[in-house]
Backbone as XML, in Angstrom:
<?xml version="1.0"?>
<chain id="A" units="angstrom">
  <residue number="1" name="UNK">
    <atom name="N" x="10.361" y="29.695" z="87.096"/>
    <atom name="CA" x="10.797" y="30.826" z="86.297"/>
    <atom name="C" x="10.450" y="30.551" z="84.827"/>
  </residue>
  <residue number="2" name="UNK">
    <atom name="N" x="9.901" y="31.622" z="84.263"/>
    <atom name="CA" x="9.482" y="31.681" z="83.010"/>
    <atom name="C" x="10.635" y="32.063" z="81.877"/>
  </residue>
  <residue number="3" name="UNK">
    <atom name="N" x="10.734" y="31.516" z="80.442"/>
    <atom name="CA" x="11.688" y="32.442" z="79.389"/>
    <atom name="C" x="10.483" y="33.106" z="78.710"/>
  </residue>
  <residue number="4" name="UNK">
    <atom name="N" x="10.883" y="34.269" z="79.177"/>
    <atom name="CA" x="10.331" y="35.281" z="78.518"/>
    <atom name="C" x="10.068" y="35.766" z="77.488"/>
  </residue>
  <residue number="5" name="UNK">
    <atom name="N" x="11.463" y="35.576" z="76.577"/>
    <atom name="CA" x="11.502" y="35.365" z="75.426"/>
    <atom name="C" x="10.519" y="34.613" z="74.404"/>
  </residue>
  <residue number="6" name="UNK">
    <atom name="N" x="10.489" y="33.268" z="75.095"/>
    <atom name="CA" x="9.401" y="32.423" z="74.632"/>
    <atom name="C" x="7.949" y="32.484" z="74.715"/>
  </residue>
  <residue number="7" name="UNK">
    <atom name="N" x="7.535" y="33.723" z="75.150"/>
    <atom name="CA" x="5.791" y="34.137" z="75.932"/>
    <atom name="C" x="5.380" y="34.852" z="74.615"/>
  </residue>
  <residue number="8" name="UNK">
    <atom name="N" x="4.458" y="34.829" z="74.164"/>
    <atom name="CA" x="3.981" y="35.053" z="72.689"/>
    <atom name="C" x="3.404" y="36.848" z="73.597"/>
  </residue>
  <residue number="9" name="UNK">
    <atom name="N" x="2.883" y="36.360" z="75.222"/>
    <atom name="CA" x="2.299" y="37.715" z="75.500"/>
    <atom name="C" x="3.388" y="39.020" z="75.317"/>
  </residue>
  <residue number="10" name="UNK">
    <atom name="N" x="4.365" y="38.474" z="75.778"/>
    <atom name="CA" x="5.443" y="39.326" z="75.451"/>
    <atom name="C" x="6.329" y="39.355" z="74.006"/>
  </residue>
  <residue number="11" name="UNK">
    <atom name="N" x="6.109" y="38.676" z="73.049"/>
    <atom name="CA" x="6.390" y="38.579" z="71.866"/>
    <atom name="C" x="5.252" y="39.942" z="71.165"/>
  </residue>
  <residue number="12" name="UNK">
    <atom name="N" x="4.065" y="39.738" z="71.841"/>
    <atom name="CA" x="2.939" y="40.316" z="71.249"/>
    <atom name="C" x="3.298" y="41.911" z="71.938"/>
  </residue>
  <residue number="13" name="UNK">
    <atom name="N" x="3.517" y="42.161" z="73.033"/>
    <atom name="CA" x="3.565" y="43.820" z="73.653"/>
    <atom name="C" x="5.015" y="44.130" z="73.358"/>
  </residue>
  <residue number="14" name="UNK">
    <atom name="N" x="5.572" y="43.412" z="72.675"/>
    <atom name="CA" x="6.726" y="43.851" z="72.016"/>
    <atom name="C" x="6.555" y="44.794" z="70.737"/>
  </residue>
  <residue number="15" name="UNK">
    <atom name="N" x="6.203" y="44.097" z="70.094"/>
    <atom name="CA" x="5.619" y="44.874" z="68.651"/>
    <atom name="C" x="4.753" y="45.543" z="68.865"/>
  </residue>
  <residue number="16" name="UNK">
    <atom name="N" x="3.903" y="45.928" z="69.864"/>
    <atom name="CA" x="2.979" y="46.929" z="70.025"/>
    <atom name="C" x="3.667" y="48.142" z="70.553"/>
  </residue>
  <residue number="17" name="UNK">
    <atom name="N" x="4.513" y="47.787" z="70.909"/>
    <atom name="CA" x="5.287" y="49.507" z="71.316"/>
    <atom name="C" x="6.459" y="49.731" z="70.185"/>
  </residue>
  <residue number="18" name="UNK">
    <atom name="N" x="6.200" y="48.932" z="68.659"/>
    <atom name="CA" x="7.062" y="49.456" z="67.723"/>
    <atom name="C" x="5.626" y="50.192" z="67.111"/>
  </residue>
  <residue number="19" name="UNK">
    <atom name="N" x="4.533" y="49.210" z="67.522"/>
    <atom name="CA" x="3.613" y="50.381" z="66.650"/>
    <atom name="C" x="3.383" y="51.369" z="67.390"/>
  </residue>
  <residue number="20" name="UNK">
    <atom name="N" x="3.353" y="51.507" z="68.478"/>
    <atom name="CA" x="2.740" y="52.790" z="69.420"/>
    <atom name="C" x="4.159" y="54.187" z="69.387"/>
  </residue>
  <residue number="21" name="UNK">
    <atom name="N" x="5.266" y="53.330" z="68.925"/>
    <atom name="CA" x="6.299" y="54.593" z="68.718"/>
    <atom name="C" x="6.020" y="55.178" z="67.476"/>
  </residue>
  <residue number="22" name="UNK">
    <atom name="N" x="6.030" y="54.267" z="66.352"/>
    <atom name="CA" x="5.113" y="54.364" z="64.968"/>
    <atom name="C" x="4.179" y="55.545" z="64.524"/>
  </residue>
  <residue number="23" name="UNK">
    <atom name="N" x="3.220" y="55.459" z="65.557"/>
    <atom name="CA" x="2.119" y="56.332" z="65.928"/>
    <atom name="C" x="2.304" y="57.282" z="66.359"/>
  </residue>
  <residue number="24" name="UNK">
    <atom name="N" x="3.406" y="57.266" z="67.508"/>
    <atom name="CA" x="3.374" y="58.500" z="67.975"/>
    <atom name="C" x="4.424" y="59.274" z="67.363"/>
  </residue>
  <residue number="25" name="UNK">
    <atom name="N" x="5.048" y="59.192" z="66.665"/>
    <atom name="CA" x="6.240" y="59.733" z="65.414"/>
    <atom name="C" x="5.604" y="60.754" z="64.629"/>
  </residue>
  <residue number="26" name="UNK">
    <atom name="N" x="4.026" y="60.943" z="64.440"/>
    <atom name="CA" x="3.695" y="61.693" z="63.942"/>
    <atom name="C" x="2.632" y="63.076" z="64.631"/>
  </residue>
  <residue number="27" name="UNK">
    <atom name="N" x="3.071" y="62.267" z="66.053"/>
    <atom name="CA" x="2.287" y="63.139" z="66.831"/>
    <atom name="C" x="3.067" y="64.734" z="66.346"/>
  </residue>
  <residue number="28" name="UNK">
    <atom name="N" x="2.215" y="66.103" z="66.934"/>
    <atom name="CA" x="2.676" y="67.609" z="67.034"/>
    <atom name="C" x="4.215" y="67.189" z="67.472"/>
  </residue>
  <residue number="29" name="UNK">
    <atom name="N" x="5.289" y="67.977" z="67.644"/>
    <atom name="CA" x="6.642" y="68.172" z="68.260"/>
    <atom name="C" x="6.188" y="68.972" z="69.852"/>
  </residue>
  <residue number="30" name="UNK">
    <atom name="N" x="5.436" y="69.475" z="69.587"/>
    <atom name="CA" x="5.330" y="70.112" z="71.254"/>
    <atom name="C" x="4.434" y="68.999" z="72.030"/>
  </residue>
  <residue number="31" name="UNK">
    <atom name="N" x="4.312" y="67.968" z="71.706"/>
    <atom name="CA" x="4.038" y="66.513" z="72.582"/>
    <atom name="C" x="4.747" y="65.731" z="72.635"/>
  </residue>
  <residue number="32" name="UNK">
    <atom name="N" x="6.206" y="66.431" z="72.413"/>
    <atom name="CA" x="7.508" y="65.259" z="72.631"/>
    <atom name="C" x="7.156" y="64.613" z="73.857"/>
  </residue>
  <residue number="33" name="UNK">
    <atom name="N" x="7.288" y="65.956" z="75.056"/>
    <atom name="CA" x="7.747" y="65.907" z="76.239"/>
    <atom name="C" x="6.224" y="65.401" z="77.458"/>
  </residue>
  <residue number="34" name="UNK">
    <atom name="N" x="5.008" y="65.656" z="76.600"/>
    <atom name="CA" x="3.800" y="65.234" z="76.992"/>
    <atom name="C" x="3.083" y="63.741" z="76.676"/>
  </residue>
  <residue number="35" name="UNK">
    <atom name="N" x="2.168" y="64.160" z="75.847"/>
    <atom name="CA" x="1.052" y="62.364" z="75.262"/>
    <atom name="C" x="2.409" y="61.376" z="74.554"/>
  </residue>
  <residue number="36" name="UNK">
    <atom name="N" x="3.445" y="61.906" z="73.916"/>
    <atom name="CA" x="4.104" y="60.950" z="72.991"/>
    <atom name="C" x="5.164" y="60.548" z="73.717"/>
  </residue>
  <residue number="37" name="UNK">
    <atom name="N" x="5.150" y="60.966" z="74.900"/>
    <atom name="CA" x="6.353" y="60.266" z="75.999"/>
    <atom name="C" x="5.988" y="59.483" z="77.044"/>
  </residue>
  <residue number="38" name="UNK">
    <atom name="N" x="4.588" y="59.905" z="77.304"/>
    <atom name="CA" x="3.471" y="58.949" z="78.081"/>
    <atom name="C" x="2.879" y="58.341" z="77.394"/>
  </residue>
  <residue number="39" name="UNK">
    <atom name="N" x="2.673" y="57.895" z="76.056"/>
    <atom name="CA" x="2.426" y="56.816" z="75.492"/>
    <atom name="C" x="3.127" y="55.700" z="75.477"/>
  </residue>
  <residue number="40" name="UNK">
    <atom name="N" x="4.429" y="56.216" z="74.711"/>
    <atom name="CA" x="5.722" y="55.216" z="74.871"/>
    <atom name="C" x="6.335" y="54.440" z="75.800"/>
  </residue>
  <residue number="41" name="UNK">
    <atom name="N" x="6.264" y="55.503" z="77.173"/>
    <atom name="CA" x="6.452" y="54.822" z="78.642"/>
    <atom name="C" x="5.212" y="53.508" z="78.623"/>
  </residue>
  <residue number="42" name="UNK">
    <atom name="N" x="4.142" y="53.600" z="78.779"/>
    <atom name="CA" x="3.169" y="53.233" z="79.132"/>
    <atom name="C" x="3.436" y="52.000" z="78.347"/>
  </residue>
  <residue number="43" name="UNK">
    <atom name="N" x="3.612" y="51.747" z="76.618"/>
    <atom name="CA" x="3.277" y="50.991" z="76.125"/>
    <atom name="C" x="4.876" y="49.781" z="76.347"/>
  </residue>
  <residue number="44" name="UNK">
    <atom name="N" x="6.080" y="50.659" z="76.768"/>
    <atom name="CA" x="6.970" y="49.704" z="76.893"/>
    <atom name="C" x="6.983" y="49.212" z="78.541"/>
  </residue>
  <residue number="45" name="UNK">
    <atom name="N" x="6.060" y="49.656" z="78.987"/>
    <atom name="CA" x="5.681" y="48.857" z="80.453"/>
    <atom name="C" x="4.901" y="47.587" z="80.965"/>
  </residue>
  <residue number="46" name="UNK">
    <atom name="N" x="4.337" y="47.627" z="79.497"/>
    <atom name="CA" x="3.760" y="45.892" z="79.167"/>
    <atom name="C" x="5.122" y="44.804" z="79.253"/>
  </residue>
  <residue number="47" name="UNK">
    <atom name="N" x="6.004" y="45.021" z="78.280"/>
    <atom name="CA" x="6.489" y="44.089" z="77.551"/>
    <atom name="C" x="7.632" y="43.766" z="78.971"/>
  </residue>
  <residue number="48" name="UNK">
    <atom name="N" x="7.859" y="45.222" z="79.469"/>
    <atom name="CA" x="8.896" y="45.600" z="80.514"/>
    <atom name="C" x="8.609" y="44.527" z="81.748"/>
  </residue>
  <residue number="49" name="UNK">
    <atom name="N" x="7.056" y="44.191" z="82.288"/>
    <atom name="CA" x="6.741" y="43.718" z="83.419"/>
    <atom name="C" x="6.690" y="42.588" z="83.222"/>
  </residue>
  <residue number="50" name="UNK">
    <atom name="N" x="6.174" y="41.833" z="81.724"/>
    <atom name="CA" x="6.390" y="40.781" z="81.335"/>
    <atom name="C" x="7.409" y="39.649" z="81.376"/>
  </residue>
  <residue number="51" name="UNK">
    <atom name="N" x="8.696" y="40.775" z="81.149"/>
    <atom name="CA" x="10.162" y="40.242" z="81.654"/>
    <atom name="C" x="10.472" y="40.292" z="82.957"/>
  </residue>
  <residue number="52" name="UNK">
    <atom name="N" x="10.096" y="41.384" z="83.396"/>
    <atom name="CA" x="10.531" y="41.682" z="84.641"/>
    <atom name="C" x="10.096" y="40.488" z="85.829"/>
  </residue>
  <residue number="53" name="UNK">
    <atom name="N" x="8.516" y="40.390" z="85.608"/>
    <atom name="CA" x="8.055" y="39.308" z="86.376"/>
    <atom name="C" x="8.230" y="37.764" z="86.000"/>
  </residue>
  <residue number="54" name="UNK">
    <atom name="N" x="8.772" y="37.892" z="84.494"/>
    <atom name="CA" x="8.634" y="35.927" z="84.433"/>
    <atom name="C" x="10.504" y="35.236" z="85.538"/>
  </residue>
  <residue number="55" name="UNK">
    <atom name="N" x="11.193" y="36.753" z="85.506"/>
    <atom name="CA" x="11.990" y="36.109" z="86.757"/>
    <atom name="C" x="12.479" y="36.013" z="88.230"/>
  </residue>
  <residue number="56" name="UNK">
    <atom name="N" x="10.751" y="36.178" z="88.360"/>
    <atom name="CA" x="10.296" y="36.263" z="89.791"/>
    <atom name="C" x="10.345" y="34.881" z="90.326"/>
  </residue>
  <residue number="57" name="UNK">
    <atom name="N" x="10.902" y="34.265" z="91.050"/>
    <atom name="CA" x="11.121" y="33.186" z="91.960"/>
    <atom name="C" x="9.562" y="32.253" z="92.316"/>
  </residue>
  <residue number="58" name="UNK">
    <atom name="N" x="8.463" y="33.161" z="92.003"/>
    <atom name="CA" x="6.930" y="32.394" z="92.473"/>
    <atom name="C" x="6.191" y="32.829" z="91.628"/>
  </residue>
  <residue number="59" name="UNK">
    <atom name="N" x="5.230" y="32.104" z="91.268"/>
    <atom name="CA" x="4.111" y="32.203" z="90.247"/>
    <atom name="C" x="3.165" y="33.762" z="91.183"/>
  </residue>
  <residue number="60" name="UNK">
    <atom name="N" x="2.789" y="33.796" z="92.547"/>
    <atom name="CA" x="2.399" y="34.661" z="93.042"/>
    <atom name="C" x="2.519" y="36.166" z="92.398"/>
  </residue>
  <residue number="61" name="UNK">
    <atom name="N" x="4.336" y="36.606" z="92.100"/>
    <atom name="CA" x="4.797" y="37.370" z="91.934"/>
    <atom name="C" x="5.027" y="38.023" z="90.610"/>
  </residue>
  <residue number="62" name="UNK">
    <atom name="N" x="4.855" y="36.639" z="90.004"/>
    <atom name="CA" x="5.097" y="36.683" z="88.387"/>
    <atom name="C" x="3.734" y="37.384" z="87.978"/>
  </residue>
  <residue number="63" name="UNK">
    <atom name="N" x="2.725" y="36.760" z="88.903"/>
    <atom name="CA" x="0.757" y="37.318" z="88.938"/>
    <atom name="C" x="0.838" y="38.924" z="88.614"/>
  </residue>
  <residue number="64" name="UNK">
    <atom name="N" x="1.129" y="39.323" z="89.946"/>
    <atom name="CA" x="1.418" y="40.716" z="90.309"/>
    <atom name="C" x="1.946" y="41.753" z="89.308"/>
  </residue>
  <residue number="65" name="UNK">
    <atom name="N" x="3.365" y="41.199" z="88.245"/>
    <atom name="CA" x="3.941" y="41.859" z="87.235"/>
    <atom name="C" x="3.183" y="42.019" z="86.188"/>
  </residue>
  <residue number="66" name="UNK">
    <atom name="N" x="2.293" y="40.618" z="86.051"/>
    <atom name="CA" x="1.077" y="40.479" z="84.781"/>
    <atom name="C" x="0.125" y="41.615" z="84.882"/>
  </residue>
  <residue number="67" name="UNK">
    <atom name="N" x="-0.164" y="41.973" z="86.238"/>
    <atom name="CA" x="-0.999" y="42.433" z="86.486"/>
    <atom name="C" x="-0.599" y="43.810" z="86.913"/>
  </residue>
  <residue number="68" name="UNK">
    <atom name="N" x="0.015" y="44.747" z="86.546"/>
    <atom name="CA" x="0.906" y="46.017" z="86.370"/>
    <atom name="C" x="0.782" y="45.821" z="84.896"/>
  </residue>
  <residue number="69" name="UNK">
    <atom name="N" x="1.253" y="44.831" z="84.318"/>
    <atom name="CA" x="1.394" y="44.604" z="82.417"/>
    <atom name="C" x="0.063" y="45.215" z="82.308"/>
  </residue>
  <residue number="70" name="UNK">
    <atom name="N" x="-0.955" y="44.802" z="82.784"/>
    <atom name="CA" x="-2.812" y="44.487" z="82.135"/>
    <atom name="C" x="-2.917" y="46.405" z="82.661"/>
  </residue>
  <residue number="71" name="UNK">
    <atom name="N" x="-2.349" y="47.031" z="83.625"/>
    <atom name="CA" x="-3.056" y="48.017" z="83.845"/>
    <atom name="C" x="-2.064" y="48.966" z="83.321"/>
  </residue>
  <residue number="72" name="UNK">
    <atom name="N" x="-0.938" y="48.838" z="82.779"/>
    <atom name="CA" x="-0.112" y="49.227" z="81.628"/>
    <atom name="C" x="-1.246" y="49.940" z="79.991"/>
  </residue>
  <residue number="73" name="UNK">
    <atom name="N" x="-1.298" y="48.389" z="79.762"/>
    <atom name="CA" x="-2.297" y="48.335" z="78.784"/>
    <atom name="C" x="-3.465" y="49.554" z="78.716"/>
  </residue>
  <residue number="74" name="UNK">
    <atom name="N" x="-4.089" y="49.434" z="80.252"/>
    <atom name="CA" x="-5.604" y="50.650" z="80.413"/>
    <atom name="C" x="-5.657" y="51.832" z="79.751"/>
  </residue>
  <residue number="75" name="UNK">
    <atom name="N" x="-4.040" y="52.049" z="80.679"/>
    <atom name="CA" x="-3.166" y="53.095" z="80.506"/>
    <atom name="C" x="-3.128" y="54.051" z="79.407"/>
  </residue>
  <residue number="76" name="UNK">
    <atom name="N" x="-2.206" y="53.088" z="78.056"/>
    <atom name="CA" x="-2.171" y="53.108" z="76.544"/>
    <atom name="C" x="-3.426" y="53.580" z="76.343"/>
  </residue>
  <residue number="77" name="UNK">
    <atom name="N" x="-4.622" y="52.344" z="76.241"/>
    <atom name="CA" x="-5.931" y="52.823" z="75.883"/>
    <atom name="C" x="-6.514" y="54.055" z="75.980"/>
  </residue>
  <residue number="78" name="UNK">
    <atom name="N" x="-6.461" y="54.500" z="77.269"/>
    <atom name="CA" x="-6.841" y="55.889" z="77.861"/>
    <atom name="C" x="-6.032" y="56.740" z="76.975"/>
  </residue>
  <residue number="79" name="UNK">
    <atom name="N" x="-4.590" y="56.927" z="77.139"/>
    <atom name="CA" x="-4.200" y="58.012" z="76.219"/>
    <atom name="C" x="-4.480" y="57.685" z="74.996"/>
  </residue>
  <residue number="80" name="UNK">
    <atom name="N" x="-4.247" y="57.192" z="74.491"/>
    <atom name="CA" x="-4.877" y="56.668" z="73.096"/>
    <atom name="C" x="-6.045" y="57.240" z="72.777"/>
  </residue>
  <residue number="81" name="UNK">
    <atom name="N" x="-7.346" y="57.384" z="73.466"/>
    <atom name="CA" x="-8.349" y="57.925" z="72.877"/>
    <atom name="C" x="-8.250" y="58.950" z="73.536"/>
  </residue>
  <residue number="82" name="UNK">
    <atom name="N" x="-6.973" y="59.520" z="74.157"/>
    <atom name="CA" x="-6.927" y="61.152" z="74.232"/>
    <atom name="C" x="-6.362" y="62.031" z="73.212"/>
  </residue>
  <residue number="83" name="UNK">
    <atom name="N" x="-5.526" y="61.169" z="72.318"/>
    <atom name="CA" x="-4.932" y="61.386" z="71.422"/>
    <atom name="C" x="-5.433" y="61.854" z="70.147"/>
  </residue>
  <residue number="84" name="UNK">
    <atom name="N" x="-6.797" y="60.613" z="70.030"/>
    <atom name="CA" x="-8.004" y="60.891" z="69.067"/>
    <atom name="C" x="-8.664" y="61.933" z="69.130"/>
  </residue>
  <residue number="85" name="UNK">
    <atom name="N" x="-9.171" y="62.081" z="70.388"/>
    <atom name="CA" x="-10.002" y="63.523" z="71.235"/>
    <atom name="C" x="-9.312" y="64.481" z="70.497"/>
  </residue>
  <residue number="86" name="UNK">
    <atom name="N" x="-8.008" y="64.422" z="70.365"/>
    <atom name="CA" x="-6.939" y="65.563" z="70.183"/>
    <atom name="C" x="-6.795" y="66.018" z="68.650"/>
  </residue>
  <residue number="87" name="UNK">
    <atom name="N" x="-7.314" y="64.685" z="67.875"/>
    <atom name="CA" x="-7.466" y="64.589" z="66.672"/>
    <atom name="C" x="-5.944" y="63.849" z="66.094"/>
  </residue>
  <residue number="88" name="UNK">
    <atom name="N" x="-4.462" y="63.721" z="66.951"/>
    <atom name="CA" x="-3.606" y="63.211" z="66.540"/>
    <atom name="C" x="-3.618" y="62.224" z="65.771"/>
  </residue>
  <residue number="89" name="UNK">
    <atom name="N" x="-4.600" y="60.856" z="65.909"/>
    <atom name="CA" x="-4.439" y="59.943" z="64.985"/>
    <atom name="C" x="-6.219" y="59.403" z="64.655"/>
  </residue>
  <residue number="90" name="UNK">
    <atom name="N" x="-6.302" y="59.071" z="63.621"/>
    <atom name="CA" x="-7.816" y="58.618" z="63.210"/>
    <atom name="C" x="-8.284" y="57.640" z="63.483"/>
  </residue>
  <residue number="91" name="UNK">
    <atom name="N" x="-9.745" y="57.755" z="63.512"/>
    <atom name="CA" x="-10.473" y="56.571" z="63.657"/>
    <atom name="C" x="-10.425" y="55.501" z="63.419"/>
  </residue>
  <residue number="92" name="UNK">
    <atom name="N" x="-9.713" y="55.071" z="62.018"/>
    <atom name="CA" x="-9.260" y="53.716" z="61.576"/>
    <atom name="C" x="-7.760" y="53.219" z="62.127"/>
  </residue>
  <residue number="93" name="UNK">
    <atom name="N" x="-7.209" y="54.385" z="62.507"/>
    <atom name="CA" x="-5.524" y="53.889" z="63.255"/>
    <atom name="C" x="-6.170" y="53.741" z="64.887"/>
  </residue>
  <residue number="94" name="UNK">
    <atom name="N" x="-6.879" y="54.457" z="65.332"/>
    <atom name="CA" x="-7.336" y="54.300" z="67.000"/>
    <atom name="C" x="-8.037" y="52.984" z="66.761"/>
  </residue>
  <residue number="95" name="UNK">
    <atom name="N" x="-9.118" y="52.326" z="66.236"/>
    <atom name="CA" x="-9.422" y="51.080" z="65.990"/>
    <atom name="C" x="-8.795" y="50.083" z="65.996"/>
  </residue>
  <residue number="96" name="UNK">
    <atom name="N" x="-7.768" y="50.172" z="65.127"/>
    <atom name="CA" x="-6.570" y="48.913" z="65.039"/>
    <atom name="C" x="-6.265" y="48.988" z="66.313"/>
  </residue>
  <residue number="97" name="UNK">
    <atom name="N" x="-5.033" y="50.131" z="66.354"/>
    <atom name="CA" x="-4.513" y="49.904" z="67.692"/>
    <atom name="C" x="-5.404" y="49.566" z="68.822"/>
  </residue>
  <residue number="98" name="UNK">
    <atom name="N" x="-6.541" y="50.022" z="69.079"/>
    <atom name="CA" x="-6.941" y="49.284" z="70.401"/>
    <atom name="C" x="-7.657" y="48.084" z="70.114"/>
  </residue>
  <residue number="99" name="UNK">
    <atom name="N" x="-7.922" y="47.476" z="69.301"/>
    <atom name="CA" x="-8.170" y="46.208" z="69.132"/>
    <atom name="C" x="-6.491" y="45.035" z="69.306"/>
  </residue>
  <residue number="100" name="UNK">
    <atom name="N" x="-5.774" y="45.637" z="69.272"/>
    <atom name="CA" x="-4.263" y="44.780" z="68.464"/>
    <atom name="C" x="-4.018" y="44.913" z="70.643"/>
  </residue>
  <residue number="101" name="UNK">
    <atom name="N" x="-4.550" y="46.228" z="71.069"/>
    <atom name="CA" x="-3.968" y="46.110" z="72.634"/>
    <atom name="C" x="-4.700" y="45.331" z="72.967"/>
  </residue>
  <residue number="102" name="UNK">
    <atom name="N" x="-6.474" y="45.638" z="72.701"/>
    <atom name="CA" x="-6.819" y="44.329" z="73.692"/>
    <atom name="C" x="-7.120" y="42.992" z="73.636"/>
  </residue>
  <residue number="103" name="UNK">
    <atom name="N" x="-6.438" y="42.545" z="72.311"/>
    <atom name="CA" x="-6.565" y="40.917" z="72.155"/>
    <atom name="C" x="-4.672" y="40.869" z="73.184"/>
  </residue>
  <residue number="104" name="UNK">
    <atom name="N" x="-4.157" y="41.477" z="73.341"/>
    <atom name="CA" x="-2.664" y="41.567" z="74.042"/>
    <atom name="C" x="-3.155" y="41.180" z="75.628"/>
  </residue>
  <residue number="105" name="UNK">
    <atom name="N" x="-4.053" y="42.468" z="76.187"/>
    <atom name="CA" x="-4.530" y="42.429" z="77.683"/>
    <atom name="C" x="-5.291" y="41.047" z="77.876"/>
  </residue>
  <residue number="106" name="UNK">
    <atom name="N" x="-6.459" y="40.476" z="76.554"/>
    <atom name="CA" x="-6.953" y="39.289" z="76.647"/>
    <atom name="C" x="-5.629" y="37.892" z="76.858"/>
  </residue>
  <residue number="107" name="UNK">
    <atom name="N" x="-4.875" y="38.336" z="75.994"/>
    <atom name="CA" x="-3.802" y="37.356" z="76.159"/>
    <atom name="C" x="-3.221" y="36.753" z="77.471"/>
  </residue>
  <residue number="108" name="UNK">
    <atom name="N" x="-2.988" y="37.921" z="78.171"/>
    <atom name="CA" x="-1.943" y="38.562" z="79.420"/>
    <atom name="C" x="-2.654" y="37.712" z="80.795"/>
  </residue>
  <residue number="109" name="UNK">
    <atom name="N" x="-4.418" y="38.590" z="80.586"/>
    <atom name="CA" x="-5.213" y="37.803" z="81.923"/>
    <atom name="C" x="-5.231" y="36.259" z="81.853"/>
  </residue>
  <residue number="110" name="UNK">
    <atom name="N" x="-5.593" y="35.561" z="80.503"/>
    <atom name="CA" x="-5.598" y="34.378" z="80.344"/>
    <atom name="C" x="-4.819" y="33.628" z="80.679"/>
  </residue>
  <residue number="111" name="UNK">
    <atom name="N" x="-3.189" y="34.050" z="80.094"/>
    <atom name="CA" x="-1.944" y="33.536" z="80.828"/>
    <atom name="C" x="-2.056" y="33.506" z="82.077"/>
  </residue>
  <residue number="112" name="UNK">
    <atom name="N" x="-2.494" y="34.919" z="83.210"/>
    <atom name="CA" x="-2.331" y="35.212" z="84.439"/>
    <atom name="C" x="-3.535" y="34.244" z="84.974"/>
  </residue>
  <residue number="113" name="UNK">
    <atom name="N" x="-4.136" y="33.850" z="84.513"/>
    <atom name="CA" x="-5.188" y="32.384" z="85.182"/>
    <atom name="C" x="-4.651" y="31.037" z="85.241"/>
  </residue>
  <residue number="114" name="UNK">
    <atom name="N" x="-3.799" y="31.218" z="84.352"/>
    <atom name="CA" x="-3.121" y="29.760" z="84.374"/>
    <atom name="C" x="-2.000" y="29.464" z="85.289"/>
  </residue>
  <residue number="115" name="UNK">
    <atom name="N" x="-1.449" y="30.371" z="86.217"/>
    <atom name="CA" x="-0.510" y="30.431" z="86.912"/>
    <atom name="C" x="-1.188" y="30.131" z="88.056"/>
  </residue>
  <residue number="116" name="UNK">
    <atom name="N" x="-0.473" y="28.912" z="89.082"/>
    <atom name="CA" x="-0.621" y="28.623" z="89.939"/>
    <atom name="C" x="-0.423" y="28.989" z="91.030"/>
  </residue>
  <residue number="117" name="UNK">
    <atom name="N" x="-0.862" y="29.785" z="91.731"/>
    <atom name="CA" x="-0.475" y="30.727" z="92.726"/>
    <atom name="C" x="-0.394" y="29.908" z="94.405"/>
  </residue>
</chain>
């Protein structure tokens, strides 16, 4: 069993869903209930599986949660440059943010190699 607390991957998709709420704070109001609620889900489903799986009883299982985390991540990305499409946030904020997600997803698989299954 992992402390979770102590996983920088989850230290790291922590603060990415203060920025992805951040972001989406300025989305339209009639995307409460649409992109800015499926962003938020999406992006607190990293940090969510992260915990969820480091107190999984087997490294196998803990794999599996990482790996829901990593397609979490896709997720974000995808709406994210639907968002742009949409014109909600710019080129230099869509940049950051998906660079800041995928040194996170790089993080996540790397960890998920090191686990002994």
């Amino acid at each position: 069993m992992h402390q979770f607390k102590e996983l920088e991957i989850w230290k790291r998709s922590r603060l990415f869903c203060s920025h992805v709420y951040s972001i989406t704070s300025k989305f339209p109001s009639d995307e409460k209930f649409g992109l800015t609620n499926q962003l938020r889900r999406a992006s607190v489903s990293i940090p969510s599986n992260i915990a969820e799986g480091s107190s999984r009883s087997s490294n196998k299982d803990f794999s599996r949660f990482l790996e829901i985390a990593i397609g979490s991540g896709y997720e974000v990305e995808t709406q994210l440059l639907i968002a742009s499409d949409l014109e909600f946030i710019n080129a230099s904020e869509l940049e950051a943010i998906i660079k800041e997600l995928n040194e996170i997803i790089k993080m996540i698989s790397k960890f998920r190699t090191t686990l002994t299954i």
